[in-house]
C-alpha positions as CSV (number, residue, x, y, z in Angstrom):
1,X,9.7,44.4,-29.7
2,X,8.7,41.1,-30.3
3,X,12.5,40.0,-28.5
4,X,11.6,42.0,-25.9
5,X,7.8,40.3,-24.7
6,X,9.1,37.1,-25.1
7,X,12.3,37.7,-23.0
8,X,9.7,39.8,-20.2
9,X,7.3,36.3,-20.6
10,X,10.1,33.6,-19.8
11,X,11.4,36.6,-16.5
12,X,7.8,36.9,-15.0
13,X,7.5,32.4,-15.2
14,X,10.9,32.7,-13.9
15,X,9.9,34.6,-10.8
16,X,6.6,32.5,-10.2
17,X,8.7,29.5,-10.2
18,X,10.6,31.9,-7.4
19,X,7.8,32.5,-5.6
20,X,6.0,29.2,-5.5
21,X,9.4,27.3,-4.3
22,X,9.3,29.9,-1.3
23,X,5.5,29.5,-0.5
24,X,6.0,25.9,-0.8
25,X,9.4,25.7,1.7
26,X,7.0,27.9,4.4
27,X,4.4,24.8,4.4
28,X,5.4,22.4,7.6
29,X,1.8,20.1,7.9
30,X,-1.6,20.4,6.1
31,X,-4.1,18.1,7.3
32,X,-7.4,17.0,6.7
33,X,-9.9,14.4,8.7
34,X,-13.0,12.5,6.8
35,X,-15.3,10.1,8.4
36,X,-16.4,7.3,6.7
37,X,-15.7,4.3,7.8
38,X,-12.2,5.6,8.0
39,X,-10.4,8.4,8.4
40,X,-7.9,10.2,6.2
41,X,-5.1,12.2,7.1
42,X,-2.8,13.6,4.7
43,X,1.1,14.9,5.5
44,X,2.3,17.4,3.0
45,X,6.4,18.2,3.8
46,X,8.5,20.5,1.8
47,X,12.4,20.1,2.4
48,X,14.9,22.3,3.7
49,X,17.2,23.8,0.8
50,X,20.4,23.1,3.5
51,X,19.0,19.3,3.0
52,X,21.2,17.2,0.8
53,X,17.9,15.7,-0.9
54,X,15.9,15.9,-4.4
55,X,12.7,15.2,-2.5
56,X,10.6,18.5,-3.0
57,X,7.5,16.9,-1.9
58,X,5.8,13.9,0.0
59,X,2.4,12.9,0.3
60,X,1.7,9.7,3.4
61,X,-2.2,8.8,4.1
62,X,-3.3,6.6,6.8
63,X,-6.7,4.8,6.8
64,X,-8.4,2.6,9.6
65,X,-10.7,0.0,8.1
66,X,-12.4,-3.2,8.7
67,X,-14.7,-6.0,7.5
68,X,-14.9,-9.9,7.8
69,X,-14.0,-10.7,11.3
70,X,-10.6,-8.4,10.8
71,X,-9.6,-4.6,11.6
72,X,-6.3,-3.3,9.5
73,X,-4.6,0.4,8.9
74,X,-2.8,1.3,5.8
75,X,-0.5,3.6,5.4
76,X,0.1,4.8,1.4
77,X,2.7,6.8,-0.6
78,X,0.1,9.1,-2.3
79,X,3.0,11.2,-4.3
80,X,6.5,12.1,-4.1
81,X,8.0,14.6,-6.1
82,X,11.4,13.5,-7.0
83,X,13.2,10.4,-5.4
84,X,13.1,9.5,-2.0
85,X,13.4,6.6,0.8
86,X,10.7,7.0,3.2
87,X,11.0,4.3,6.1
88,X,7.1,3.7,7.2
89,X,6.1,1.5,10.6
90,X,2.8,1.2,10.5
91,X,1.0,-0.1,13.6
92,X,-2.3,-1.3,15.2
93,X,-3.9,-0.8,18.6
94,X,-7.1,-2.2,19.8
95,X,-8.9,-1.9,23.3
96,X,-12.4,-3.2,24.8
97,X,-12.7,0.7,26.0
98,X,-12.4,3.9,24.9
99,X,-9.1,5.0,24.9
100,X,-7.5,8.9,23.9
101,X,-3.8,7.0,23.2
102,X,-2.1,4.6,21.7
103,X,-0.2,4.6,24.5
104,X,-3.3,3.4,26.9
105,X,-4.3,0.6,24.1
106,X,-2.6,-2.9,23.3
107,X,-0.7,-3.1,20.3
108,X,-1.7,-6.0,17.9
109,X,0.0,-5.5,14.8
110,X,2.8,-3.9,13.5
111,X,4.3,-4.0,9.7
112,X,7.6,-1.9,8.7
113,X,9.0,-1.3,5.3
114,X,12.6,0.4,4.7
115,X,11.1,2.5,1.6
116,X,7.5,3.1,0.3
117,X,7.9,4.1,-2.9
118,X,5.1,6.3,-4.7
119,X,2.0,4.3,-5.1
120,X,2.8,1.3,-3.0
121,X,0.9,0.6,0.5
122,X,1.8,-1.2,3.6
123,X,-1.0,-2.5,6.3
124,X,-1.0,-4.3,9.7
125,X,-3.7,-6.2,10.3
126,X,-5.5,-8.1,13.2
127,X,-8.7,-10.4,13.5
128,X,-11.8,-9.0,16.0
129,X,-11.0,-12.0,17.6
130,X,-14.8,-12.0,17.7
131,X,-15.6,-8.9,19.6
132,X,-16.5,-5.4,19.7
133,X,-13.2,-3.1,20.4
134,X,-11.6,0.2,19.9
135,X,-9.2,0.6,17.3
136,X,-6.3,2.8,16.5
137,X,-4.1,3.1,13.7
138,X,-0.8,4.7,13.7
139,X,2.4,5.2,11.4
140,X,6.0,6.2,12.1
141,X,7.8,7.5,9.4
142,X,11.0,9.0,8.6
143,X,12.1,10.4,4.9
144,X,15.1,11.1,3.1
145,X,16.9,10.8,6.7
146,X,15.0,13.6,8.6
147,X,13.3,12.9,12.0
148,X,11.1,10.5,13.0
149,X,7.5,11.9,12.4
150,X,4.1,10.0,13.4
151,X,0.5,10.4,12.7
152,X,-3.0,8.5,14.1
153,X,-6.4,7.4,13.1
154,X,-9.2,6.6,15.1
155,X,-10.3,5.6,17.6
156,X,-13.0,4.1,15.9
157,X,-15.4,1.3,17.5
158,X,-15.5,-2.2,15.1
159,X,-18.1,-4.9,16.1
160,X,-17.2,-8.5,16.0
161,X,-17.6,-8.7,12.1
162,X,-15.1,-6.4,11.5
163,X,-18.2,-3.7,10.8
164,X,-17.6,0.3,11.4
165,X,-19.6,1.1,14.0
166,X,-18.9,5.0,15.4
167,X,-16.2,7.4,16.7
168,X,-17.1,6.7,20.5
């Protein structure tokens, strides 16, 4: 009897282990947004089981930030599970006015790295040039050879100093 609880035990884990792997491939994007003095956004991707990769999971984060006459966004490998290359560019846009895209701004600085391992952050940075602008903070990324991807933060307003100063 005692055979037979232990061998029902290690089926039922077994079937979890199932049923998480399949929750877990039916997740595309989960995102979340915080304001304080920068803005987080997290990308969760699962990968396809066709995919010729031992990635399971990545984790990216972009933040805007500023302070002492400069503005810069970082872009960080929060977690990956299992190995993985993942190619970041991660770019800044400023503009004296407010402006709903990147596309509409001027690009200031740009930083690129061919694999951001788990842990490690890459930034792009610019000085106010002493003055009040809108900034934007965007990354490109691609992993394990899938499609380009690309997230934002901001636009947030930064006075001279380099000092958060509001969404609009």
């Amino acid at each position: 009897m005692l055979r037979f609880k232990k061998f029902f035990v290690v089926i039922l884990a077994f079937f979890i282990v199932i049923l998480m792997l399949f929750v877990c491939n039916n997740l595309s994007y989960s995102a979340y947004a915080e304001v304080n003095n920068h803005i987080l956004i997290k990308n969760s991707e699962v990968v396809d089981n066709e995919k010729q990769s031992s990635r399971l999971f990545t984790s990216l984060s972009i933040s805007l930030n500023g302070g002492d006459g400069k503005v810069w966004t970082t872009v960080k490998n929060d977690f990956t599970l299992f190995p993985s290359t993942v190619l970041v560019i991660v770019q800044l846009y400023s503009s004296y006015t407010y402006c709903e895209s990147y596309t509409e701004m001027t690009l200031v600085s740009e930083n690129s790295t061919t694999d951001l391992n788990m842990g490690e952050t890459i930034i792009a940075e610019s000085s106010t040039g002493g003055e009040q602008k809108y900034w934007m903070g965007r990354m490109r990324y691609k992993i394990d050879g899938k499609s380009w991807e690309e997230r934002t933060v901001g636009v947030l307003k930064y006075s001279a100093a380099g000092d958060y100063i509001g969404i609009l």
